[in-house]
BAMI-773571 format. One record per residue (C-alpha): residue number from 1; x negated, y negated, z. Coordinates in pm, 1 decimal. Example, Ala and Ser with C-alpha at 12.3 -4.5 7.8 and 13.67 -1.06 7.14 Angstrom:
2
n: 1&xx: -1230.0&yy: 450.0&zz: 780.0 .
n: 2&xx: -1367.0&yy: 106.0&zz: 714.0 .
! end
This chain:
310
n: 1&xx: 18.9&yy: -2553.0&zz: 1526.6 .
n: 2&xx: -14.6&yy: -2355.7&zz: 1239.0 .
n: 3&xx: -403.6&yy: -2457.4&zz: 1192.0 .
n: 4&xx: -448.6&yy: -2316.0&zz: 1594.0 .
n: 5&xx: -270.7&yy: -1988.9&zz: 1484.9 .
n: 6&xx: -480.5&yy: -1915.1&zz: 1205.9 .
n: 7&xx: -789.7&yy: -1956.8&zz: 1404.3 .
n: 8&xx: -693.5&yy: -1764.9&zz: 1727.6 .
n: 9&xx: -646.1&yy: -1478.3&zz: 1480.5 .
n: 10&xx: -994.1&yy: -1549.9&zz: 1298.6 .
n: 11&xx: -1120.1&yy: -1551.0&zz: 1640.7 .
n: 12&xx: -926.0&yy: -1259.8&zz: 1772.9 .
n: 13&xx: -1047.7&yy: -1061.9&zz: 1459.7 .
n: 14&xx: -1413.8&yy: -1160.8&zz: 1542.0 .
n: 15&xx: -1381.0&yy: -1045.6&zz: 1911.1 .
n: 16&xx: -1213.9&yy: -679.2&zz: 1768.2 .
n: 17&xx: -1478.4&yy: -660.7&zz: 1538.9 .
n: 18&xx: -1771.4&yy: -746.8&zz: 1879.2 .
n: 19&xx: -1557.8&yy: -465.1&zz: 2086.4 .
n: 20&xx: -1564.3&yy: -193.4&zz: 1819.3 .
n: 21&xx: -1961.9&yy: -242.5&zz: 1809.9 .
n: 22&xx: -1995.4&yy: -220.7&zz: 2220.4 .
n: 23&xx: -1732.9&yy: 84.6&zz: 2212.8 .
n: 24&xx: -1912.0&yy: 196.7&zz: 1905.4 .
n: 25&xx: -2259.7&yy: 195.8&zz: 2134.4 .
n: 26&xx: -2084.9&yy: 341.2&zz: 2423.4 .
n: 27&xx: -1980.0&yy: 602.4&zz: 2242.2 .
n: 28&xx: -2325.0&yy: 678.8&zz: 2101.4 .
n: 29&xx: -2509.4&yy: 710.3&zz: 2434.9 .
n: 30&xx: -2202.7&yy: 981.7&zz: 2544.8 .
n: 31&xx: -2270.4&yy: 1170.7&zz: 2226.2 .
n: 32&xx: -2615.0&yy: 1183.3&zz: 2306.4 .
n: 33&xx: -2572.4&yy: 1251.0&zz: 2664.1 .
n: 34&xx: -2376.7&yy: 1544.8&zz: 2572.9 .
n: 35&xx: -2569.2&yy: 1684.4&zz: 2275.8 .
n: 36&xx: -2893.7&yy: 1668.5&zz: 2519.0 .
n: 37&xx: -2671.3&yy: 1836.0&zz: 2773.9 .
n: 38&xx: -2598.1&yy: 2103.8&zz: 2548.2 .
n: 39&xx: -2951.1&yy: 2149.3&zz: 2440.1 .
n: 40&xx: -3044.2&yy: 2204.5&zz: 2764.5 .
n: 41&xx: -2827.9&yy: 2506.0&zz: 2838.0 .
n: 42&xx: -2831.8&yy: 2649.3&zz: 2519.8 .
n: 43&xx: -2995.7&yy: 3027.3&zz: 2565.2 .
n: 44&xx: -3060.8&yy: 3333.3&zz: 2315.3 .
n: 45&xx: -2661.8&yy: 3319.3&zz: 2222.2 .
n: 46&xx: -2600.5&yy: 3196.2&zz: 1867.0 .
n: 47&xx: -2273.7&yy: 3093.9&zz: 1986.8 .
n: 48&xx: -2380.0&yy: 2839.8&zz: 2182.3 .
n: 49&xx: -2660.8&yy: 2704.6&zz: 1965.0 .
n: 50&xx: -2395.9&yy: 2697.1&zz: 1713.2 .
n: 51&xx: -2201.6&yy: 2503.3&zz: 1952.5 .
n: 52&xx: -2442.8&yy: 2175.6&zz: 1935.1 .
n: 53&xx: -2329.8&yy: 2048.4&zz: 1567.7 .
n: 54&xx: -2010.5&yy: 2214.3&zz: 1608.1 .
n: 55&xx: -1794.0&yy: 1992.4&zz: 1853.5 .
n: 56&xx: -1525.1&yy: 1784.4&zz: 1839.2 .
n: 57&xx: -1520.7&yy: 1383.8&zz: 1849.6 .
n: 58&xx: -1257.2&yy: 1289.3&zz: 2111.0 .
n: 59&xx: -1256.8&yy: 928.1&zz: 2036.9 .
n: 60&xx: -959.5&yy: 633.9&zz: 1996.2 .
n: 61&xx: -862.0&yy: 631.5&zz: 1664.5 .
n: 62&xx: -917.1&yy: 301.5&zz: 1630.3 .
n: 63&xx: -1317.2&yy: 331.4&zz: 1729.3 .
n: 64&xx: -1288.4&yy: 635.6&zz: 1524.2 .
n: 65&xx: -1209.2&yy: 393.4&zz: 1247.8 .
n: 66&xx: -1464.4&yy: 183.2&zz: 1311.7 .
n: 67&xx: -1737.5&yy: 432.7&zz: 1284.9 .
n: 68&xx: -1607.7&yy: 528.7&zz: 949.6 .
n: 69&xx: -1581.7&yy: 183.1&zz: 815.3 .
n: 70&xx: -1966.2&yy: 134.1&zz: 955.0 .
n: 71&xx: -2087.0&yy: 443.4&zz: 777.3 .
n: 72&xx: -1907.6&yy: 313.7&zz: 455.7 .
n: 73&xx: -2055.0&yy: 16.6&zz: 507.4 .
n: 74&xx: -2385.2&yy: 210.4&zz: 530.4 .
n: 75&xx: -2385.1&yy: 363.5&zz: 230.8 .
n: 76&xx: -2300.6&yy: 50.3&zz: 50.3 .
n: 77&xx: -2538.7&yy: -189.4&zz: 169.2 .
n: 78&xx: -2865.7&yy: -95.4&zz: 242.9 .
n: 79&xx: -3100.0&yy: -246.5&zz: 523.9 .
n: 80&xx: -3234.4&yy: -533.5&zz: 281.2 .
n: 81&xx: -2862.0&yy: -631.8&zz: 154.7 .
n: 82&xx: -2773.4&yy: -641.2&zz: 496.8 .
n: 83&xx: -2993.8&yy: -905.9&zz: 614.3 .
n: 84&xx: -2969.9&yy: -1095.0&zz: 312.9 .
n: 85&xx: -2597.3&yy: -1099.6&zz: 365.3 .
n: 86&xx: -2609.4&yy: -1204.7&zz: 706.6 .
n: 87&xx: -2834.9&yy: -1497.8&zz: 654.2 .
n: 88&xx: -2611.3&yy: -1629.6&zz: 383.7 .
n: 89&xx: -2368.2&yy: -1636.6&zz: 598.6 .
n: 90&xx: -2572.0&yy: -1817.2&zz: 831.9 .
n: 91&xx: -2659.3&yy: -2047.5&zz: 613.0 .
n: 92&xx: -2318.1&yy: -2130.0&zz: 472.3 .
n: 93&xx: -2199.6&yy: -2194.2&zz: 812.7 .
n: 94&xx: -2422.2&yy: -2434.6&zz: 920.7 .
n: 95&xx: -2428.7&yy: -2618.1&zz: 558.3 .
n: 96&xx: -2065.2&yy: -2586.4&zz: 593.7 .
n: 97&xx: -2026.9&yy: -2727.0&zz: 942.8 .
n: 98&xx: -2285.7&yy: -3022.8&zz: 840.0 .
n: 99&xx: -2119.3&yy: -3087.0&zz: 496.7 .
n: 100&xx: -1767.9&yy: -3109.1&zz: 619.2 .
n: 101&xx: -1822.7&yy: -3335.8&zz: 878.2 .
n: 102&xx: -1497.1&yy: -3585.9&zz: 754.9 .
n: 103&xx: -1235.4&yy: -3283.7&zz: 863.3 .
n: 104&xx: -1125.7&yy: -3270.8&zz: 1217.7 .
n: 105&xx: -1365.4&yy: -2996.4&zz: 1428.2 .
n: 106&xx: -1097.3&yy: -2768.3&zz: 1414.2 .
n: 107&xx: -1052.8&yy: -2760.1&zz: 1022.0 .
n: 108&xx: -1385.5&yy: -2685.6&zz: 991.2 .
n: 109&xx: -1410.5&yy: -2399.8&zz: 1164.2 .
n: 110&xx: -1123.6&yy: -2265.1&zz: 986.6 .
n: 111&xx: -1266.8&yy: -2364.8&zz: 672.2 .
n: 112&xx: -1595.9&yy: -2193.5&zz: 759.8 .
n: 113&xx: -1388.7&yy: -1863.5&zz: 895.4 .
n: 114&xx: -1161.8&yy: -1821.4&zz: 599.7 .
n: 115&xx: -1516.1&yy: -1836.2&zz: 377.5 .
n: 116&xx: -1739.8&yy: -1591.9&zz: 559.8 .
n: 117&xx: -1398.4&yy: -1376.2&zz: 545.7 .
n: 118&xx: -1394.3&yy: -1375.6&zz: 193.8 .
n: 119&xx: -1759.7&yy: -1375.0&zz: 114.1 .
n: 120&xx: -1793.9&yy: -1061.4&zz: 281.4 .
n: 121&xx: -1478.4&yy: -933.3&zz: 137.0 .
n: 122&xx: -1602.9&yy: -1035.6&zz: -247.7 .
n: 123&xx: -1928.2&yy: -857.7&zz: -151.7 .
n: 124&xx: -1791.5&yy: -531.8&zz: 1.8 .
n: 125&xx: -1602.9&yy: -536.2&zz: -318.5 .
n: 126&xx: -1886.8&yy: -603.8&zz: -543.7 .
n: 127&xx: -2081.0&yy: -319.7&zz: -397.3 .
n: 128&xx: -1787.5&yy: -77.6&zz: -395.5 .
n: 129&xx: -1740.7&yy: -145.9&zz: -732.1 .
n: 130&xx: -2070.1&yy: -114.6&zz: -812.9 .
n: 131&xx: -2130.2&yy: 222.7&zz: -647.0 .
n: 132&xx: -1801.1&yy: 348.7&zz: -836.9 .
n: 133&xx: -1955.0&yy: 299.4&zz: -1132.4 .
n: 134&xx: -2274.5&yy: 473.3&zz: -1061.1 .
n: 135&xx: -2060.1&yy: 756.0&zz: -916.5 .
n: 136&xx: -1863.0&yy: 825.4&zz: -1226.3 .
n: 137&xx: -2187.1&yy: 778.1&zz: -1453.5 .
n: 138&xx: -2386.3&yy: 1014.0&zz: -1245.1 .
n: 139&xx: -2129.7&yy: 1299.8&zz: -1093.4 .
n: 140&xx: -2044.7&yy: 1454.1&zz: -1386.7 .
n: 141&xx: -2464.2&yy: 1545.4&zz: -1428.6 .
n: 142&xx: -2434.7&yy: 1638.3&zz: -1116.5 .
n: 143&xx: -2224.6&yy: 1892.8&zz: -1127.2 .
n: 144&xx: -2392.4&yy: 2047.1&zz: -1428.8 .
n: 145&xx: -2722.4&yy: 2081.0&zz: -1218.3 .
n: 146&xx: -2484.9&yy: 2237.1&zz: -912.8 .
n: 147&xx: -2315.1&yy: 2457.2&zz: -1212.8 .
n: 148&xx: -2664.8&yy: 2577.3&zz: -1356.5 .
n: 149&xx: -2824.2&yy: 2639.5&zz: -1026.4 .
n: 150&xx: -2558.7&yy: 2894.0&zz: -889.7 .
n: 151&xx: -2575.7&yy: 3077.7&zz: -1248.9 .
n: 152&xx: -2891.5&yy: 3159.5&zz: -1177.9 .
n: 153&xx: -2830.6&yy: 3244.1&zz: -810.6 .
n: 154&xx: -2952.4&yy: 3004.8&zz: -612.3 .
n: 155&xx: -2767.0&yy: 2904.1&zz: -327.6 .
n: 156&xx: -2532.2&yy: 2620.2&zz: -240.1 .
n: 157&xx: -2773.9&yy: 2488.2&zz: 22.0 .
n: 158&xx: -3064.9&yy: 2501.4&zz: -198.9 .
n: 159&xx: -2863.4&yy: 2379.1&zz: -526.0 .
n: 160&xx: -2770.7&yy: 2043.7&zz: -293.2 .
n: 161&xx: -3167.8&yy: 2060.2&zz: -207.6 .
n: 162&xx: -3316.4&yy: 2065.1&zz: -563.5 .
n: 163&xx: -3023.7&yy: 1776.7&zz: -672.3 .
n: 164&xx: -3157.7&yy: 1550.3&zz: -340.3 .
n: 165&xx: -3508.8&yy: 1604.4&zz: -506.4 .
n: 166&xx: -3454.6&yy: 1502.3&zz: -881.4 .
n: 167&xx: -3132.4&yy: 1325.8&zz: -902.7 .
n: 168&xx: -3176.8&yy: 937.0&zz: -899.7 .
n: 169&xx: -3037.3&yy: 658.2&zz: -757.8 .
n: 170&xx: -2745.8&yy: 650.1&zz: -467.1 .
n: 171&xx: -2618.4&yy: 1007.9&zz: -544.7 .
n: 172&xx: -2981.2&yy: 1140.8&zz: -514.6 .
n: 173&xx: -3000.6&yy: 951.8&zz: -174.0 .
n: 174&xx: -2673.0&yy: 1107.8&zz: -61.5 .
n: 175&xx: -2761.6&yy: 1444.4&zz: -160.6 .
n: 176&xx: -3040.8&yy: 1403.1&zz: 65.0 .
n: 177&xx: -2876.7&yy: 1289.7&zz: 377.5 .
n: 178&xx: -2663.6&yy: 1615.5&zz: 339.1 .
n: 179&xx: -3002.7&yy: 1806.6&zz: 256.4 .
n: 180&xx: -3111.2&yy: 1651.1&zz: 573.5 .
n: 181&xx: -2840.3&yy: 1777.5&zz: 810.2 .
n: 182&xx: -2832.0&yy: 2142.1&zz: 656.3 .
n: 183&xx: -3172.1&yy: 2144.5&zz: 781.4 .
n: 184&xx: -3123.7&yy: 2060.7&zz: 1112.8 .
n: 185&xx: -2841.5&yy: 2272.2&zz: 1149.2 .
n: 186&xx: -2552.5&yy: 2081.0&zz: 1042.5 .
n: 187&xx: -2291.1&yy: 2314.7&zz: 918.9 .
n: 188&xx: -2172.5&yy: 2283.7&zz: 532.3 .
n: 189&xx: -1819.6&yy: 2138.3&zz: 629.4 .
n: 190&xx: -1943.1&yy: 1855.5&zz: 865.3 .
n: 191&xx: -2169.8&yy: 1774.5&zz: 653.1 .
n: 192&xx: -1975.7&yy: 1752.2&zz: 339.3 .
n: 193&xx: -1690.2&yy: 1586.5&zz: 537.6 .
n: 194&xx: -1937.3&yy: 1310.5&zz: 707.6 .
n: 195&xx: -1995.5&yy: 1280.6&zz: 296.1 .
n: 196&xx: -1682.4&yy: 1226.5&zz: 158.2 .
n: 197&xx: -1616.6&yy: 878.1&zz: 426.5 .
n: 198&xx: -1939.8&yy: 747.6&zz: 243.1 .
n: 199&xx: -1823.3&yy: 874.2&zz: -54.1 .
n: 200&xx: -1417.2&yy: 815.3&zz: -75.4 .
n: 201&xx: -1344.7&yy: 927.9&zz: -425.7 .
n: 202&xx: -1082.4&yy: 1231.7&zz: -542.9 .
n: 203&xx: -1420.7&yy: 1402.5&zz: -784.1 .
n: 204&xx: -1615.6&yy: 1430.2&zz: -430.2 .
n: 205&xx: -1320.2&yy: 1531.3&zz: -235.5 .
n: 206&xx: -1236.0&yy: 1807.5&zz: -481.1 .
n: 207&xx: -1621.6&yy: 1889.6&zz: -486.6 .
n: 208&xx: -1645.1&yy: 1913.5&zz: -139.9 .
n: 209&xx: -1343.3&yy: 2158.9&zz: -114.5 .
n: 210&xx: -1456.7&yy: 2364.5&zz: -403.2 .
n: 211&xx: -1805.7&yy: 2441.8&zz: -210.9 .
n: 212&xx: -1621.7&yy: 2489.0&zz: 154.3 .
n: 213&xx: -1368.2&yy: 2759.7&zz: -23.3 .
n: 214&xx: -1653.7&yy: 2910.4&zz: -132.9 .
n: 215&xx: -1937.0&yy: 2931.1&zz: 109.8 .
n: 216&xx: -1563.6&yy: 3052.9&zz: 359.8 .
n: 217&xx: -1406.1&yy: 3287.7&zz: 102.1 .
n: 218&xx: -1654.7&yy: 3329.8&zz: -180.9 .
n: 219&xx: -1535.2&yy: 3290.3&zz: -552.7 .
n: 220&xx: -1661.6&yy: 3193.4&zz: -879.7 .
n: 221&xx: -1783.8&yy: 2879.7&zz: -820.1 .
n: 222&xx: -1943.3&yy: 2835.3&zz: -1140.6 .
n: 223&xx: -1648.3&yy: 2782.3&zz: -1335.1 .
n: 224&xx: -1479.9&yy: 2603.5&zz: -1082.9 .
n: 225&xx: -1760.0&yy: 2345.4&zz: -1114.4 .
n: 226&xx: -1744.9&yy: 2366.3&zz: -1476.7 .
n: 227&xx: -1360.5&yy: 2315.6&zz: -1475.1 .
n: 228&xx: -1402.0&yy: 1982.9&zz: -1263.2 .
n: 229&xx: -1693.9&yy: 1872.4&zz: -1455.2 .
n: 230&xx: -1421.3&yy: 1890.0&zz: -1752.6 .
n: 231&xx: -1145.5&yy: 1709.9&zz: -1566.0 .
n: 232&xx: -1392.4&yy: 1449.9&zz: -1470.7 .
n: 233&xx: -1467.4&yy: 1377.6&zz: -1812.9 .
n: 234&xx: -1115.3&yy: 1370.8&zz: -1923.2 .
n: 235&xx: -1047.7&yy: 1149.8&zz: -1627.7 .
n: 236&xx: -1309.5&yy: 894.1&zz: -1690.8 .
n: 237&xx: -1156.0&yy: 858.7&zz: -2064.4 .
n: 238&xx: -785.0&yy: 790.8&zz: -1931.8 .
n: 239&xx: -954.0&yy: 528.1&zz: -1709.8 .
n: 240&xx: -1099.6&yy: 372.2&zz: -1957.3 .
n: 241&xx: -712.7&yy: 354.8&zz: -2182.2 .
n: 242&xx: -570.5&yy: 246.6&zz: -1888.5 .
n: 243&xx: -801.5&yy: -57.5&zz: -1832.0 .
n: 244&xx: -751.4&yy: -202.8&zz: -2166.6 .
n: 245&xx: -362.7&yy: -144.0&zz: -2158.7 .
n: 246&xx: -351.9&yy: -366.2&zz: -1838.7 .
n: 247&xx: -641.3&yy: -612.7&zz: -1927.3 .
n: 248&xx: -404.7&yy: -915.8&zz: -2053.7 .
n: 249&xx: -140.7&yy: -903.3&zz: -1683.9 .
n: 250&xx: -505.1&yy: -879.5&zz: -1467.8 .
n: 251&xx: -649.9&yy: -1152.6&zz: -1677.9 .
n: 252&xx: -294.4&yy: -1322.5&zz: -1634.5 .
n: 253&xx: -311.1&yy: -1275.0&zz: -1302.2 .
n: 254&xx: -648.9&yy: -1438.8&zz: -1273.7 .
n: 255&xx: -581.7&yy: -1721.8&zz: -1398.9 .
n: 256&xx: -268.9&yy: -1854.6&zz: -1248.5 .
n: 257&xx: -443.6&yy: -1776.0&zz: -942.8 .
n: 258&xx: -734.7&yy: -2017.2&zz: -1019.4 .
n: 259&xx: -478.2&yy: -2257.5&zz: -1084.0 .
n: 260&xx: -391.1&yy: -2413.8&zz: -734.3 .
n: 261&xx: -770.6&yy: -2433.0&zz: -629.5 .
n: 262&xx: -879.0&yy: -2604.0&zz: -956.4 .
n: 263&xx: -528.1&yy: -2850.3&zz: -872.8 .
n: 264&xx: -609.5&yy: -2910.4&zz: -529.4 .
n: 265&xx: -1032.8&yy: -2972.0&zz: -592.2 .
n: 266&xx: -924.6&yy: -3192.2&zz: -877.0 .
n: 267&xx: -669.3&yy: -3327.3&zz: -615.1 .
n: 268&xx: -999.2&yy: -3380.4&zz: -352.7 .
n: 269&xx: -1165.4&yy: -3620.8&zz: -597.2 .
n: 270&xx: -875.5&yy: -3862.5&zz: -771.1 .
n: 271&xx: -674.4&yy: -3859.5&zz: -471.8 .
n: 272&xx: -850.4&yy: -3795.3&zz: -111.4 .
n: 273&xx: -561.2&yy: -3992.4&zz: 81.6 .
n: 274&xx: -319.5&yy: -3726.4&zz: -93.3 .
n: 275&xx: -548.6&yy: -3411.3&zz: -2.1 .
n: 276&xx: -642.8&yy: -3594.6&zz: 371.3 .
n: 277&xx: -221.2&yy: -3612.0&zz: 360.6 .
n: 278&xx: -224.7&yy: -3202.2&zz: 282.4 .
n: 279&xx: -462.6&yy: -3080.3&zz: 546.4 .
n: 280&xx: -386.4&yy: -3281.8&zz: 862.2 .
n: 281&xx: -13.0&yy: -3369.9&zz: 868.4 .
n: 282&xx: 252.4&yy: -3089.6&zz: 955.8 .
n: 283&xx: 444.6&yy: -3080.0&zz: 604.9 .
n: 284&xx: 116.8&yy: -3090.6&zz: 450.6 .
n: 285&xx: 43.4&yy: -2741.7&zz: 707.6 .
n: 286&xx: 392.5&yy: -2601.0&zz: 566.8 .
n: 287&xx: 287.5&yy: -2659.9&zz: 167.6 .
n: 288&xx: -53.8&yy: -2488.2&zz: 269.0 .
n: 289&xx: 101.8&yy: -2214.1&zz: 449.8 .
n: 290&xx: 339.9&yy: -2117.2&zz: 169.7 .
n: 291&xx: 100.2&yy: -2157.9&zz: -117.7 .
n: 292&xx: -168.7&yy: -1914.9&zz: 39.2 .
n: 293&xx: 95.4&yy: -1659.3&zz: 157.0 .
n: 294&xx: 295.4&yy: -1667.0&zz: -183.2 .
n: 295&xx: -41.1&yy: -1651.2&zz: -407.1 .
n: 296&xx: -163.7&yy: -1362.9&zz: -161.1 .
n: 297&xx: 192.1&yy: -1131.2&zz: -181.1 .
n: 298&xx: 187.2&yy: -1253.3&zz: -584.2 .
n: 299&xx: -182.3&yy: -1095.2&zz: -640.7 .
n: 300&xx: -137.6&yy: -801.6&zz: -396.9 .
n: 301&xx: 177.0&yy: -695.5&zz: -610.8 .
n: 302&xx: 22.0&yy: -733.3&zz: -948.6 .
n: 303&xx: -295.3&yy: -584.5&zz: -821.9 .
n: 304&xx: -112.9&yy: -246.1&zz: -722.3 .
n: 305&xx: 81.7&yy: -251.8&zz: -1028.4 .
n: 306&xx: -218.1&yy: -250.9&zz: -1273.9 .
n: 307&xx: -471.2&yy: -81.9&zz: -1042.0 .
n: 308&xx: -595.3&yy: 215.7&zz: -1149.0 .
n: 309&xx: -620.0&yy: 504.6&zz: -885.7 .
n: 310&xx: -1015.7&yy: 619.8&zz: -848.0 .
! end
């Protein structure tokens, strides 16, 4: 009973995911249908030209979601790491289905669901992570090319321009795609705010508010910039303490997790009647049940108690 609950969530989670991609595409063709709409009866007023980048998104909040976890997504995984990630799933699943072919057909689909979950999970992580850390290695030079180019009066539009054209890697390619809608029109805010979903970190928030106060209510935005660039810095180096203060619990933690897996592989190979005995019978169910629950609640806890806040 337990096995046919897990999977008519797996499943139910796959058919949410289908429905936010056909309510996603729904939604796109009304955008566009609307946005031609009001190209087509926008005259010599600058209030309504304005009007074509400046409207509202009435959508669910749960399709809103979606598109925001798709555009994170986006930004995160380009087109190659997409495919390549999609046909290793592929392939796992069928060398999965294939290999397992001494559990019952209803273990191994859970089997194969509970791995593509946490494939993709390891890998949004993995790229997360890894755009984090080119974040925080690159931001703080970018602010001192934002902070030099409104010293010598260039403006904020232009400053993001010349940072799209010589700053490197994913910043530089972000900087761009915000170039890019200033130039057709997109206003500052919108853009900046479309920004800071692919971009979820406090620096970029705080960045992003600096240059809206400013382009709204004007200010010295040089030493603002200069006075983040600072906290950045002295943020970077308390991240850094913190880290090695809570290595040993994390590496703890790591460890006594890896314990049950290694116990029930080694379990696999001296004793398959045992392990047959802990997948298909009910008690066997219960055991599995309460290990992966109490493992997942044990790691979630220690995880919030020695993460450190980005």
């Amino acid at each position: 009973m337990m096995l046919v609950m897990i999977t008519g969530l797996l499943l139910s989670i796959v058919f949410l995911f289908s429905t936010l991609k056909v309510l996603q595409y729904q939604q796109q063709r009304r955008v566009l249908k609307r946005r031609l709409m009001l190209a087509t009866v926008v005259g010599t007023s600058t209030h309504k030209a304005s009007t074509l980048f400046h409207w509202t998104q009435r959508t669910n909040p749960l399709v809103q979601y979606g598109l925001q976890l798709q555009s994170r997504i986006d930004a995160l995984f380009d087109r190659q790491a997409k495919r390549w990630l999609l046909i290793s799933l592929a392939v796992m699943t069928l060398a999965g289905w294939f290999t397992l072919s001494f559990f019952a057909p209803l273990i191994r689909m859970m089997i194969i669901a509970i791995t593509i979950v946490l494939v993709s999970g390891v890998s949004y992580w993995f790229m997360s992570t890894r755009q984090h850390s080119e974040f925080e290695a690159a931001f703080t030079q970018v602010l001192g090319q934002m902070s030099r180019a409104v010293s010598a009066g260039i403006s904020v539009p232009q400053a993001i321009a010349q940072i799209a054209d010589y700053q490197q890697g994913m910043l530089g390619r972000e900087f761009a795609l915000i170039r890019d809608k200033l130039e057709i029109g997109i206003g500052l805010k919108q853009a900046l705010s479309q920004a800071s979903v692919r971009l979820p970190y406090v620096s970029f928030h705080f960045f992003s508010v600096a240059l809206i106060l400013n382009e709204e209510n004007g200010g010295q935005l040089r030493e603002v910039l200069h006075s983040l660039s600072r906290t950045v810095h002295d943020n970077a180096a308390i991240k850094m303490k913190i880290k090695s203060l809570t290595a040993e619990p994390r590496m703890t933690a790591a460890i006594l997790a890896s314990l049950p897996v290694l116990l029930i592989g080694v379990m696999f190979f001296k004793n398959p009647s045992a392990f047959i005995t802990l997948t298909e019978s009910p008690s066997g169910h219960l055991v599995l049940g309460y290990v992966v629950t109490s493992m997942t609640i044990g790691l979630a806890i220690i995880h919030l108690l020695t993460k450190v806040r980005a």
